[in-house]
C-alpha positions as CSV (number, residue, x, y, z in Angstrom):
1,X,0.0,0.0,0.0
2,X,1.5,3.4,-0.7
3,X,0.2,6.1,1.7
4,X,0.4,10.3,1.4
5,X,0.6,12.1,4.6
6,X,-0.7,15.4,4.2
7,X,0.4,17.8,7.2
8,X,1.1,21.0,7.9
9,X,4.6,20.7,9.2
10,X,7.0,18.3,9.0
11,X,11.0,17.7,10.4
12,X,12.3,20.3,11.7
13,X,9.6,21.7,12.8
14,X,8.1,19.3,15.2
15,X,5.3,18.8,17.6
16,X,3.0,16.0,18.7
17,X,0.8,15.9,15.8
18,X,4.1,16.3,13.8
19,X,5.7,13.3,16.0
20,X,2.8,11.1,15.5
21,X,3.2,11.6,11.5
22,X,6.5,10.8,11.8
23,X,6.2,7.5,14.2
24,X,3.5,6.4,11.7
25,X,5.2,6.8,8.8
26,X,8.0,4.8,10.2
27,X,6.2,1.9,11.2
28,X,4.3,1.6,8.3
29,X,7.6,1.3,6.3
30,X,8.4,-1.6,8.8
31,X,5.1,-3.0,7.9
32,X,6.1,-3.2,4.1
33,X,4.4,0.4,3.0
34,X,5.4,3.1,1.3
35,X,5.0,6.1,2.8
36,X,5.1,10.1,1.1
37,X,5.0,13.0,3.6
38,X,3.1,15.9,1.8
39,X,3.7,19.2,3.8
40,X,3.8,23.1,3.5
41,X,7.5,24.6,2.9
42,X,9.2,26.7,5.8
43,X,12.4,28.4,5.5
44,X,15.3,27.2,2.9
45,X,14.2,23.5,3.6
46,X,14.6,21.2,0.3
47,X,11.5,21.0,-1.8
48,X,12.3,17.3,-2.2
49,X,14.4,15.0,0.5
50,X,14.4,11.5,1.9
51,X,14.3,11.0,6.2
52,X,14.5,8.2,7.7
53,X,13.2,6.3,4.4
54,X,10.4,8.6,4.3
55,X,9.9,10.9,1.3
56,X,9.4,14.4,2.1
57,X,8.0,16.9,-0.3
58,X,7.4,20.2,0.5
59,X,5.0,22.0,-1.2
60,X,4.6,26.3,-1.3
61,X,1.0,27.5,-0.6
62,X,-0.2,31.2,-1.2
63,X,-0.9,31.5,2.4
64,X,2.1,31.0,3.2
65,X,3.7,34.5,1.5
66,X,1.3,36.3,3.9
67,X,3.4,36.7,6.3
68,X,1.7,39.2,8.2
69,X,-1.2,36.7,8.7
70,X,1.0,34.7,11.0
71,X,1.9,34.6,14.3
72,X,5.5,32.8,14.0
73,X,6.5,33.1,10.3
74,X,8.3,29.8,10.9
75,X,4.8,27.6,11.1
76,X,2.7,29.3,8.6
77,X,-0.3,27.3,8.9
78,X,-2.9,26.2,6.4
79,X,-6.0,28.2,6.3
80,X,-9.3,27.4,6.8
81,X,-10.6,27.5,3.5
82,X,-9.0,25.6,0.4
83,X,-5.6,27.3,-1.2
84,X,-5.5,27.5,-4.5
85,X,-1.7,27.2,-4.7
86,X,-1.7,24.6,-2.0
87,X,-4.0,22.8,-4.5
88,X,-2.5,22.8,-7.5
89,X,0.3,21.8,-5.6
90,X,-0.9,18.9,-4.1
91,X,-2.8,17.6,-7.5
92,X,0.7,17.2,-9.1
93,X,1.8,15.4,-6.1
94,X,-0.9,12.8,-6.3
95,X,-0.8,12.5,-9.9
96,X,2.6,11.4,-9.6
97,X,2.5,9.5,-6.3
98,X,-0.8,7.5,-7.3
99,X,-1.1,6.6,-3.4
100,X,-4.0,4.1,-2.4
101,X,-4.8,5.9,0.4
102,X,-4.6,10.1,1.3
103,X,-4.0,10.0,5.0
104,X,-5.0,14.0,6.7
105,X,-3.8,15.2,9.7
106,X,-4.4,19.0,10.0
107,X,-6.0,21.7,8.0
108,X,-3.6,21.4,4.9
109,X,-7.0,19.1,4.7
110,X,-8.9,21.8,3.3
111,X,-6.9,22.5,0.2
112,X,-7.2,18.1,-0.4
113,X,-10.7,18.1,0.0
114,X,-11.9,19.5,-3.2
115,X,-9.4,17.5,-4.9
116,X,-11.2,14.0,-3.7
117,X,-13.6,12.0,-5.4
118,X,-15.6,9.4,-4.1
119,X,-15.5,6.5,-6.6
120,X,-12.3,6.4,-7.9
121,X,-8.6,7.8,-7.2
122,X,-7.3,7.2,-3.4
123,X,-9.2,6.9,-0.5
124,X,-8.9,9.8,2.3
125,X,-8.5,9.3,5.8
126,X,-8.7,12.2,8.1
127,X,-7.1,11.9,11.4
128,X,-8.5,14.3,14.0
129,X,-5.4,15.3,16.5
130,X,-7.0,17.8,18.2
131,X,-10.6,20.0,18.2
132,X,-9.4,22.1,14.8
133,X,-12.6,20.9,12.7
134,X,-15.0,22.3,14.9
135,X,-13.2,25.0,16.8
136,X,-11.1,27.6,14.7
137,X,-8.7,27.7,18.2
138,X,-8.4,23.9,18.2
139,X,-9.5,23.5,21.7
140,X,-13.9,23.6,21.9
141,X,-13.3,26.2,24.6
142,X,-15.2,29.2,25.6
143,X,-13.5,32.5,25.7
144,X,-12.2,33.3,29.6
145,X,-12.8,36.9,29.2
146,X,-11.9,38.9,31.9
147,X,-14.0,36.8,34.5
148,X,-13.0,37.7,38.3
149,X,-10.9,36.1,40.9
150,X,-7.8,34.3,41.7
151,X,-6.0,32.9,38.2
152,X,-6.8,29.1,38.8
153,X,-10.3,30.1,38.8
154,X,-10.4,32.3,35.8
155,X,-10.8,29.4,33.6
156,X,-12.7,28.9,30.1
157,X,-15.4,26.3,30.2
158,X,-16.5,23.5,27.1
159,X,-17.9,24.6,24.6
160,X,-21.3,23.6,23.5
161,X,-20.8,23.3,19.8
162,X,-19.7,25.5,16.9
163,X,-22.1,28.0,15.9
164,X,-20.7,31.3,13.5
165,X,-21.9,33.7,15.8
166,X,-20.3,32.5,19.2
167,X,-17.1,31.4,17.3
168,X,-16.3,35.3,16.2
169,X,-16.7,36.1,19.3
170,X,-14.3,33.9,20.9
171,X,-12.1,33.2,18.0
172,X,-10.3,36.7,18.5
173,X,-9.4,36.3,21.5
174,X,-6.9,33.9,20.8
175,X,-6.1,35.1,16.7
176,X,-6.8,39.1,17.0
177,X,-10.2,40.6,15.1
178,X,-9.1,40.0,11.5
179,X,-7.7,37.3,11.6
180,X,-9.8,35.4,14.1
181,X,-12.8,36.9,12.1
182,X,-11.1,35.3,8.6
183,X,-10.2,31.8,10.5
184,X,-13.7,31.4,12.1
185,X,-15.7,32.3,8.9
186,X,-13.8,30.1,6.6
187,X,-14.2,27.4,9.0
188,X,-17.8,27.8,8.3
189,X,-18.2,27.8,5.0
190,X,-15.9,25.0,4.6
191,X,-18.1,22.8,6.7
192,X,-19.7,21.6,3.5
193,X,-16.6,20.0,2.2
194,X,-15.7,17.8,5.1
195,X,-18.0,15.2,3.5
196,X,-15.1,14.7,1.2
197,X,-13.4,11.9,3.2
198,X,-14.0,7.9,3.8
199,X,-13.1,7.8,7.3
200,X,-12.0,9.9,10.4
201,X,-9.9,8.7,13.0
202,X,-9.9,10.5,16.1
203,X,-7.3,10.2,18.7
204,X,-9.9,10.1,21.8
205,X,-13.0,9.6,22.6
206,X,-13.3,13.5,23.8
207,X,-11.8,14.4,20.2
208,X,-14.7,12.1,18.1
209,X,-17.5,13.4,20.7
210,X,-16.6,17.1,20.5
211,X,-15.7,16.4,16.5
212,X,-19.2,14.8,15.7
213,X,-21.4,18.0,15.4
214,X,-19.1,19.6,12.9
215,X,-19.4,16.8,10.6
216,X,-21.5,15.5,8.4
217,X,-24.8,13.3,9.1
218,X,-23.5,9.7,8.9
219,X,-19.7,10.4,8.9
220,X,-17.8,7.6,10.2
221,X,-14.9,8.1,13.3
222,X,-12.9,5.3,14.2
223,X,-11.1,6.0,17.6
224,X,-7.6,5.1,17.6
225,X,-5.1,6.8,19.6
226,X,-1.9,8.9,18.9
227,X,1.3,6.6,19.3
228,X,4.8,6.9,20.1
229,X,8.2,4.9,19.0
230,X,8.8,1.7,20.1
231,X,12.1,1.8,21.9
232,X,11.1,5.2,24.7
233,X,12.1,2.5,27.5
234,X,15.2,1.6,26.1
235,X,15.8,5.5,25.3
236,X,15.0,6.5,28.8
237,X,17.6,3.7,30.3
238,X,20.3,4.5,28.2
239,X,20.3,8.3,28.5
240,X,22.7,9.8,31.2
241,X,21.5,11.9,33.6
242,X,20.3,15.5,32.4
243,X,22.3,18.1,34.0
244,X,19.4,20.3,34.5
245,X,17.8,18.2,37.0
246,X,17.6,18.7,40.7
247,X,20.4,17.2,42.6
248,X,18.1,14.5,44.2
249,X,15.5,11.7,42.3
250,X,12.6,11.7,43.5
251,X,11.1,14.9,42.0
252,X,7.6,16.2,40.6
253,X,7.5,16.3,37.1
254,X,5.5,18.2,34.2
255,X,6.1,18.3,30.5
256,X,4.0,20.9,27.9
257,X,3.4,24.3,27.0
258,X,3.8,26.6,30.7
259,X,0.5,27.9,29.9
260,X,-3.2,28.2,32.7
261,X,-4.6,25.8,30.1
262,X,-1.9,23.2,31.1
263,X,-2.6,23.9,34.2
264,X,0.9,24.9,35.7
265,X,-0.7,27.9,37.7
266,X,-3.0,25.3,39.7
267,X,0.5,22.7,39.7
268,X,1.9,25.9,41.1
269,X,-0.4,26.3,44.4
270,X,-0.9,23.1,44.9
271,X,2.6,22.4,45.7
272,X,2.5,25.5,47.8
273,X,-0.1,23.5,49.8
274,X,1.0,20.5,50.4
275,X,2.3,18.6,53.4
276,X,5.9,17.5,51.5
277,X,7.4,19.7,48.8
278,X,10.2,18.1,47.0
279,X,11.4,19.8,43.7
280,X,9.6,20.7,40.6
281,X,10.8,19.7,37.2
282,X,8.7,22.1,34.4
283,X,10.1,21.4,31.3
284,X,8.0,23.4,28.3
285,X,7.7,26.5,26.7
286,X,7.1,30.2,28.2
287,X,4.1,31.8,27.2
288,X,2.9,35.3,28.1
289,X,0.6,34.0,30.0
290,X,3.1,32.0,32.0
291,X,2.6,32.2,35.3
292,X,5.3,33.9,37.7
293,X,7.9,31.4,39.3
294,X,10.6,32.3,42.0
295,X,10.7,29.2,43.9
296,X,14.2,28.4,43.6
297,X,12.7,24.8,44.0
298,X,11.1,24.6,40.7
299,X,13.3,24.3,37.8
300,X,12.0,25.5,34.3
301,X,14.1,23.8,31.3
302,X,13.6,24.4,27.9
303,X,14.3,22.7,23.9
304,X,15.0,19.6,25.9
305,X,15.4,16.4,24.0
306,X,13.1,13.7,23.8
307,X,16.2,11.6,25.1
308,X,15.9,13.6,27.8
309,X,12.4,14.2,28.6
310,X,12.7,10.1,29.1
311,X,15.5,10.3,31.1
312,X,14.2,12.7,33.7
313,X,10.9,10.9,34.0
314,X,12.8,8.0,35.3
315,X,13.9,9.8,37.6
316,X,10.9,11.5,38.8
317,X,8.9,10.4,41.9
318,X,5.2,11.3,40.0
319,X,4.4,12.6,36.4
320,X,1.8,15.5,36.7
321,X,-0.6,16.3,34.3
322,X,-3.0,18.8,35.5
323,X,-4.8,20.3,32.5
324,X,-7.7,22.5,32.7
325,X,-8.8,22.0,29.2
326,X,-10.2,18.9,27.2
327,X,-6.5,17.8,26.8
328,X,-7.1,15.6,23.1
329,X,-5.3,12.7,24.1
330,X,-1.9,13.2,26.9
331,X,0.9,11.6,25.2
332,X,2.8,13.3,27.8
333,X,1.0,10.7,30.4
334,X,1.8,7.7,28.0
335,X,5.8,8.8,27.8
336,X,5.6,9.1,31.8
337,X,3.8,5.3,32.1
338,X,6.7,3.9,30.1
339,X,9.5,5.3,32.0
340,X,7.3,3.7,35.0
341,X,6.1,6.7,36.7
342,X,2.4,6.7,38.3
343,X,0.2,9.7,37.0
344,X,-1.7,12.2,38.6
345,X,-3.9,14.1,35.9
346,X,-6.6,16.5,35.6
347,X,-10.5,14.3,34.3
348,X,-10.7,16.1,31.6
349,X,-10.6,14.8,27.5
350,X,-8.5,12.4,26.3
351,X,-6.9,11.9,29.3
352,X,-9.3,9.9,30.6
353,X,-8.6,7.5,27.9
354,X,-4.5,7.3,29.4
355,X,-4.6,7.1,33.2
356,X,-6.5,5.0,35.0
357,X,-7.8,6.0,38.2
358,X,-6.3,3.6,41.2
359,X,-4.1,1.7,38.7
360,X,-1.9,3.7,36.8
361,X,-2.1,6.6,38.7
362,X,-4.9,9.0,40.0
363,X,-7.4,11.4,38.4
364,X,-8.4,14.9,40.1
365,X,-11.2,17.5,38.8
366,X,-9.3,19.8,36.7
367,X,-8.6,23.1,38.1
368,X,-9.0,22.1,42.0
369,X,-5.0,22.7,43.5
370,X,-6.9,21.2,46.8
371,X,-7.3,18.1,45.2
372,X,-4.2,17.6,43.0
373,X,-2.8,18.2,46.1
374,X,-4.0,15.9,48.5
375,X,-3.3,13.2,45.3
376,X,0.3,13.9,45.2
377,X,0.7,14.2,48.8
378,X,-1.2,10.2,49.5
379,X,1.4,9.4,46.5
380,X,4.5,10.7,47.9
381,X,3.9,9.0,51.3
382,X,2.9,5.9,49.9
383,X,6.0,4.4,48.2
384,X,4.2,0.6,47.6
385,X,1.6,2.2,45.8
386,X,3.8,4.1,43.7
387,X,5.8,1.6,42.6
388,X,2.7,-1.0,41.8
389,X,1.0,1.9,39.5
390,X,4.3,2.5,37.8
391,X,5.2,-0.7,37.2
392,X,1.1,-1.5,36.0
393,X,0.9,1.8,34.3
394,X,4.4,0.7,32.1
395,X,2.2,-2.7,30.6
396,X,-0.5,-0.1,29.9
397,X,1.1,2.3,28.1
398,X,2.9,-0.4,25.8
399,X,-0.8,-0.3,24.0
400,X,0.0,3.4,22.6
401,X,3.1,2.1,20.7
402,X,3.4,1.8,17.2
403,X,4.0,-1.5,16.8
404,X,0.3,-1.7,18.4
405,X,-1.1,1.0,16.9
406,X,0.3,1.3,13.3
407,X,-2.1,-2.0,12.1
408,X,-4.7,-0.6,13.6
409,X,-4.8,2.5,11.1
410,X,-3.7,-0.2,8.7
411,X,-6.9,-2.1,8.9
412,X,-8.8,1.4,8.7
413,X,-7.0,2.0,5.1
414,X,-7.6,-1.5,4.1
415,X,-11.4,-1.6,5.0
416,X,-12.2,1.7,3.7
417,X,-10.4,0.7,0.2
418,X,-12.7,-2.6,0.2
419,X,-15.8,-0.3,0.5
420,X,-14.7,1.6,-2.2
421,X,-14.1,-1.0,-4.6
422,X,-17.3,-2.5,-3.8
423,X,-18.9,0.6,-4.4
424,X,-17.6,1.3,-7.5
């Protein structure tokens, strides 16, 4: 079977939709596919490469010369709306790849839609990483506004559904007037194209339920989860000690964007009230939004290697993931599992598909420092437990490799390429 990944970004630029492509795309090669990367060009990168055995073509859409349109010229994403260069683009690409099967993760989706047909040429599969098809921010939240209070309670709630009105009000928040206006109005009108696909796969149950009402009557989503490679154990073992770290094991740990919606401000004061306090290991990205730290006991590290994400979670006493929005999936709670850690994460999304509550770790309403930490404290003081959720939590999270996962989207392509032969 020869597949087309269509994404937005590709190697260099990187991120968990961007990993997942790229840990697919490997095991499917493994598996005895072929496998074409389709994905927009950024900076001086070659139009045309080979990584890792994967071809890599890079393709030039006219979004992407409006530079002003986008908040880091470095990931100029894919509109909402179809491109007309992005098109062309990609119908020379398939005319000359022939793939069986046209496998979407992100809105580059928009500019492939027009271009399928439903009798004939490849089959398309959209996979559905995050909230992007029904919310223009990607997350099915409700503006925060400038509600009142302390900052762990100024926090957005679900959103109901996509509706044109609501979304341009709450789209700008996050995108500015114009351009959240343009993002939230082409995701409208472009509703009537997402019929143009075979399949979706959603990474979550949370993604396919808050996916369903943007779609069309009668469109099919398969849940299967985002993955990760096949050898993090071995990676986490054999990576020396990051230098970073704090001079003892035993640490808290957190891994994502230092954002409210990640929920550092409520990791934050829950630490603060809790009976033991060792260390804090944040390792993500400042935001402006990031809350202030001068605890000399929490350490913030930054453009840290997966190699070394792995190797400090070994070394961590509890992996905390305490989100306060509909987290999609929480590959950063599978990663943890591996390396044996127990989990202590927020009930909210896809995390409820990761962790389970009592075995692998423990769950905690989202936004409640209280709660999260009374968990870690029971945790820290019980080393028995610890140590039987790590090591139960490690089996579970083998289910989220590749090698698991990979036939499972398999036997997606191949049963959606049955239908269509039978129907035509």
């Amino acid at each position: 079977m020869h597949v087309v990944q269509l994404t937005d970004f590709y190697r260099p630029v990187i991120g968990g939709l961007e990993r997942h492509v790229q840990t697919l795309s490997g095991e499917l090669i493994r598996l005895g596919h072929t496998v074409t990367v389709v994905t927009l060009q950024t900076g001086d990168h070659p139009a045309e490469e080979t990584l890792d055995g994967v071809r890599v073509v890079r393709i030039r859409a006219w979004s992407g010369a409006m530079t002003a349109f986008h908040a880091d010229a470095a990931r100029p994403f894919h509109p909402t709306v179809p491109d007309p260069g992005a098109m062309a683009a990609l119908r020379r690409v398939i005319q000359r790849e022939r793939p069986d099967v046209v496998n979407s993760h992100s809105w580059l989706q928009y500019s492939y839609f027009p271009l399928h047909r439903a009798h004939w040429g490849p089959a398309h599969v959209v996979t559905l990483h995050d909230y992007g098809i029904a919310c223009p921010k990607k997350t099915l939240q409700r503006a925060a506004g400038s509600r009142p209070g302390p900052p762990v309670a100024r926090l957005s709630g679900p959103c109901s559904g996509p509706r044109l009105a609501k979304c341009l009000g709450c789209v700008p928040e996050q995108y500015g007037v114009l351009k959240g206006a343009a993002i939230a109005t082409g995701s409208r009108a472009s509703r009537i194209l997402r019929g143009r696909a075979d399949r979706y796969i959603a990474v979550s149950r949370a993604v396919a339920d808050g996916s369903r009402r943007a779609l069309p009557v009668g469109s099919e989503i398969v849940v299967v989860p985002s993955m990760v490679p096949n050898d993090l154990p071995a990676l986490a073992r054999l990576t020396p000690r990051p230098a970073f770290l704090p001079p003892e094991d035993g640490y808290l740990m957190f891994v994502g964007a230092l954002g409210p919606h990640k929920g550092v401000d409520v990791l934050l004061e829950a630490r603060r009230r809790m009976r033991n306090r060792p260390p804090l290991v944040l390792i993500g990205t400042p935001r402006a939004d990031t809350p202030r730290i001068d605890d000399p006991e929490v350490v913030i590290a930054r453009n840290i290697s997966s190699a070394q994400v792995m190797a400090s979670w070994l070394r961590a006493s509890i992996a905390v993931v305490p989100s306060a929005w509909s987290e999609p999936m929480g590959l950063v709670a599978v990663e943890a599992m591996l390396a044996g850690r127990p989990v202590v994460a927020s009930d909210a999304g896809g995390l409820r598909d990761v962790v389970q509550h009592g075995v692998t770790g423990l769950i905690v309403p989202p936004g409640a420092p209280g709660a999260l930490a009374a968990a870690l404290d029971s945790l820290l003081e019980d080393l028995e437990t610890r140590q039987r959720m790590g090591e139960t939590g490690r089996l579970h999270a083998r289910k989220f490799e590749a090698a698991a996962l990979a036939p499972r989207v398999v036997e997606v392509f191949e049963d959606v390429l049955r239908r269509r032969r039978a129907a035509s």
